[in-house]
N, C-alpha and C positions, 0 to 999 in steps of 0.2 A: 701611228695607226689610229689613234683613237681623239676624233673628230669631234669640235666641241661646236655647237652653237649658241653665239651669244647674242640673244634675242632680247629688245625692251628690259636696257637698263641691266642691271646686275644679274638679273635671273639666266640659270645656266640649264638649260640639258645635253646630253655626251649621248654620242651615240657609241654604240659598241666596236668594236673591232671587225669588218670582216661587213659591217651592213653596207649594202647598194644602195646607192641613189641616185644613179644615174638616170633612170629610166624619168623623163616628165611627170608622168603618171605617180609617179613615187613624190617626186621634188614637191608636185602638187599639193599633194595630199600631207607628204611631211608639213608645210611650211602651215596651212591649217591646222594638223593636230597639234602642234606648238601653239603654235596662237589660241587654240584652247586650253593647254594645259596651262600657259601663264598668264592667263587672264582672270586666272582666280587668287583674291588677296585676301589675306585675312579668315574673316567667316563668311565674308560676301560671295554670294555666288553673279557670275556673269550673268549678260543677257543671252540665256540659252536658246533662244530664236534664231539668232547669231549663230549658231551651232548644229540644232538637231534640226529636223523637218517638223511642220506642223501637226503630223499622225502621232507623231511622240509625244508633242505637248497636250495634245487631248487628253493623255492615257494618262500621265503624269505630270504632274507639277517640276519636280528633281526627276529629268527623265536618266540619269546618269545614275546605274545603281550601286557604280562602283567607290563616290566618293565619299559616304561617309560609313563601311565598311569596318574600317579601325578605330576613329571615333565619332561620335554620334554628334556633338557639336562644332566641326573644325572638318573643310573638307578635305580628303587624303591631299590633293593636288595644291594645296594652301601647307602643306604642314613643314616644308623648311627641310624635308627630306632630299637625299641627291634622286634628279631622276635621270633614267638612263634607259635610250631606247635597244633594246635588245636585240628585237629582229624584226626586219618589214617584208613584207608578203604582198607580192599583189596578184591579186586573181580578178577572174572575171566581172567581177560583181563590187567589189571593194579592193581596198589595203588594210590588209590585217598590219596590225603592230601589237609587238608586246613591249613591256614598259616596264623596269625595277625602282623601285622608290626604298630605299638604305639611306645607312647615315655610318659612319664611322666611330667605335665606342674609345675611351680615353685608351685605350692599347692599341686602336688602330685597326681593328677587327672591323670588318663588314658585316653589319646588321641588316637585315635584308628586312622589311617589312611587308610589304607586296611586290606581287609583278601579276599586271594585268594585260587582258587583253582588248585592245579597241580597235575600229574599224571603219574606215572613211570610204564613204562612195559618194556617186557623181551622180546631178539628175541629169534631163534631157539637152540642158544647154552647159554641160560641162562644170557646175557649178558643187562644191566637193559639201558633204554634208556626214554627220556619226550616226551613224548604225548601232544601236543597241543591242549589246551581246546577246540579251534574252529574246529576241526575234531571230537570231540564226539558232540560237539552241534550243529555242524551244520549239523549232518547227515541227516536228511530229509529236508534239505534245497533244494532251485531250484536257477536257476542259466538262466539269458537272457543276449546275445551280442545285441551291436548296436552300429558299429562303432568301434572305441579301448575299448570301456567300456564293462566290465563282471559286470554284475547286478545280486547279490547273496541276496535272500531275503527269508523269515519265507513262510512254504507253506500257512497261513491263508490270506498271502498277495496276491492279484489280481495286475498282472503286470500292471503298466500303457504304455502303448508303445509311446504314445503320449508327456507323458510326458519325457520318457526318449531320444526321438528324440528333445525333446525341450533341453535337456542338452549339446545334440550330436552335433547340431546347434551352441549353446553359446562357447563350447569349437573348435570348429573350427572356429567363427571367433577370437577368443583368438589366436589361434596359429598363422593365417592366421596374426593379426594386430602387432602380436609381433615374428613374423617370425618363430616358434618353427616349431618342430617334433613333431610329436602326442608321445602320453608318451602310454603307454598299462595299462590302470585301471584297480582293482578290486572294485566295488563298494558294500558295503556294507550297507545295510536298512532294520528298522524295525520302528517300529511306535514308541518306547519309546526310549528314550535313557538311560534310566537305563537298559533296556531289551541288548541294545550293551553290556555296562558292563560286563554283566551276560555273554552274549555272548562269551567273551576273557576270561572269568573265574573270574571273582568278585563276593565274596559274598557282598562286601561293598567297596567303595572306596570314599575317598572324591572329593566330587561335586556329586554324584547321591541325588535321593531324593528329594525333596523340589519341586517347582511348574513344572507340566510338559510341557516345551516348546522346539520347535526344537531344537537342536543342533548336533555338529557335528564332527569331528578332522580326522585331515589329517594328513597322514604318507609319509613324502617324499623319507625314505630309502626304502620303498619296494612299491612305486608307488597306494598305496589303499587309502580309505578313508572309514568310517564310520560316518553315518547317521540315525539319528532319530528325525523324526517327517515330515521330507518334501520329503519323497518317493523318486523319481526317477529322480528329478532332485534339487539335493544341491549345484548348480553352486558353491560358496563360497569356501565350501572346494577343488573343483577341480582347482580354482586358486591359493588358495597355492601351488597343488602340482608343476602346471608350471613357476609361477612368484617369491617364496620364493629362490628356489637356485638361483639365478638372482641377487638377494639381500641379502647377507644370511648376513649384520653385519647393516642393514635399520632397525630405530625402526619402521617404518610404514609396515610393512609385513600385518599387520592384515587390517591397514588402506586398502590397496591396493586391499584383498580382498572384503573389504564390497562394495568399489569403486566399482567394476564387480558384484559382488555377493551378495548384502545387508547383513543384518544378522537376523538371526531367521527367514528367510522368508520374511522380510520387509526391500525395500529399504531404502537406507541412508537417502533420504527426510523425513523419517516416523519419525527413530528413530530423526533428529536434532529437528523434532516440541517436540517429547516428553524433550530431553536436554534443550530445549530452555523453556518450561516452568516449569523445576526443575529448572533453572538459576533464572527466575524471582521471585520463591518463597525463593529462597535462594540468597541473592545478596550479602553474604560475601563468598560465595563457591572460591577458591585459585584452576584456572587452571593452574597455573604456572609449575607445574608436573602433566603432561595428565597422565601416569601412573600410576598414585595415584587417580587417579578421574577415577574409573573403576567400581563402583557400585551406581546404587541408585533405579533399582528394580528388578524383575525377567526376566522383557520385554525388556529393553536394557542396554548394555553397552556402556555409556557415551564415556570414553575413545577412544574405538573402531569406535565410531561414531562420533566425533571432528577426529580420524585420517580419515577417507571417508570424513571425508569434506572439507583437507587439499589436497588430492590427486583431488576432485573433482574440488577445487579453481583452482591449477596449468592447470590442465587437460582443463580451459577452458579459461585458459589463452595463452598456449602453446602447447595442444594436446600432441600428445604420446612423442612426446622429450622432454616436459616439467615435465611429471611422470619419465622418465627412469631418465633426470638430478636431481626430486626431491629423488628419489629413492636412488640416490648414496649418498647421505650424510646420515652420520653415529648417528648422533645426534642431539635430536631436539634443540639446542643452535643453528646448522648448518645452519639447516630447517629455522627456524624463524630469524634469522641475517644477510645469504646468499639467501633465495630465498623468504621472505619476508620483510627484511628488517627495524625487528624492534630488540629491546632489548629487557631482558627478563623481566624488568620492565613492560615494554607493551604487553606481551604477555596475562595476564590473560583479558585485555578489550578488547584484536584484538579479541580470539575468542568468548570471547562473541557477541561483535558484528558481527561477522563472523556467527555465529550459527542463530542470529535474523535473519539476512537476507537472509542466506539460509532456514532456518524454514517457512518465511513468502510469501519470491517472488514465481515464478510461476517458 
């Protein structure tokens, strides 16, 4: 029952048990969205001309929001995973498909990483073209300016104006303190952030689910950002989009947003009281690789919050020339040797004591 096509060389996708493809219209449309799915190698993206229509390309650069989702540098469709089409739909207007991308773990368990949704329609001379999930979902969407910011939100939401001039505020003295041009946003909010997901077309992807708290991701190739759970104003991500290309080979990028923008809603002082007493319960914890010390519950990331308190240290030690020179080094051996001057044997007590006494003082 279960139907494989072997398309351009080695690359495989399977369709599920039970899918139709009889119908032309289907065949059509399949034999296209394959042709797009394995036309991406590597990190390289296809000629997406080849793909989307030209209203797409205006609006974005990556008009595909679903492929770097999981990660940031490697598209989903590139990453070696099995894909497998699930189910195909056709309607009026398009061919819906949904799409699993798994891998099998050493016990032979199926890992499921996504399963997305896409959508192929036809223009006037028959000719098959992808539909952007965010134009069928977000057709009764509404949309408020303030400033360079486009604020695109679910109509159950009640605009705050208030608070989005409080965002308009914080990113103007951003540009103002670090000399920039206003960038032109699309901002994107809804109260869950699984509900974003859904949004760009996810039926499942890994990271949704589990406890529901803000969060957020920022898109620096086409200037938007995406928010769930803090409305109208998620400073944090709006400082990636101006301050990351700045920095683009700095491991503190994230540090530098919580610095401006806390995370989950709570300044950095909040989360270092919470790090500072998982420290004390734990007195063998190895910060030696902040990296690696990136969980210990749903409410903060440690990691993220020892970098805000490394950018917070400089910043009060030296003000904005002291962030832009901690910024330029490339690695925390740099960081910790060259602008605090220890070894990396001392690293794991500086920041614990670092963290005490940010936690504690006023």
């Amino acid at each position: 029952m279960l139907l494989l096509l072997s398309l351009k060389g080695s690359a495989q996708i399977y369709l599920n048990p039970g899918v139709d493809t009889s119908l032309q219209k289907v065949k059509t449309a399949l034999h296209f969205y394959d042709d797009y799915l394995l036309s991406f190698k590597g990190k390289k993206l296809p000629d997406m001309a080849k793909y989307w229509p030209a209203a797409e390309l205006k609006k974005r650069t990556v008009p595909d929001q679903l492929i770097y989702a999981i990660d940031d540098s490697s598209p989903l469709y590139a990453s070696g995973y099995s894909t497998t089409i699930l189910y195909i739909r056709p309607a009026e207007k398009y061919v819906h498909f949904k799409t699993q991308f798994s891998y099998a773990d050493s016990l032979k368990q199926i890992m499921t990483m996504a399963v997305i949704n896409s959508y192929v329609g036809f223009d006037d001379k028959g000719r098959p073209y992808l539909i952007n999930p965010l134009t069928i979902n977000m057709a009764n969407w509404r949309t408020s300016s303030r400033g360079n910011v486009v604020f695109h939100y679910p109509p159950y939401h009640k605009f705050d104006a208030k608070r989005a001039d409080s965002l308009i505020k914080e990113i103007s003295m951003l540009e103002k303190v670090w000399s920039l041009k206003p960038l032109v946003i699309n901002y994107y909010m809804i109260n869950d952030y699984d509900e974003l997901y859904r949004l760009k077309g996810f039926d499942f992807a890994v990271g949704m689910g589990n406890e529901n708290k803000p969060s957020g991701k920022a898109d620096e190739k086409d200037n938007q950002v995406f928010c769930g759970g803090l409305g109208e104003n998620y400073f944090h991500e709006v400082v990636h989009l101006y301050l990351n290309r700045l920095f683009t080979d700095s491991p503190l990028q994230e540090g530098l947003a919580v610095f401006y923008g806390g995370s989950m809603g709570r300044p950095v002082k909040w989360h270092l009281k919470r790090v500072n007493q998982y420290l004390l319960a734990h007195p063998n914890a190895d910060l030696t690789d902040i990296d690696n010390f990136w969980y210990t519950d749903p409410y903060t990331n440690p990691g993220s919050a020892i970098q805000g308190m490394l950018c917070s240290l400089v910043y009060q030690k030296d003000g904005l020339a002291g962030l832009k020179r901690l910024m330029g080094y490339t690695s925390y051996t740099d960081i910790f040797e060259k602008e605090f001057h220890i070894s990396k044997a001392q690293v794991n007590g500086f920041i614990r004591a670092a963290v005490r006494e940010e936690a504690v003082g006023n």
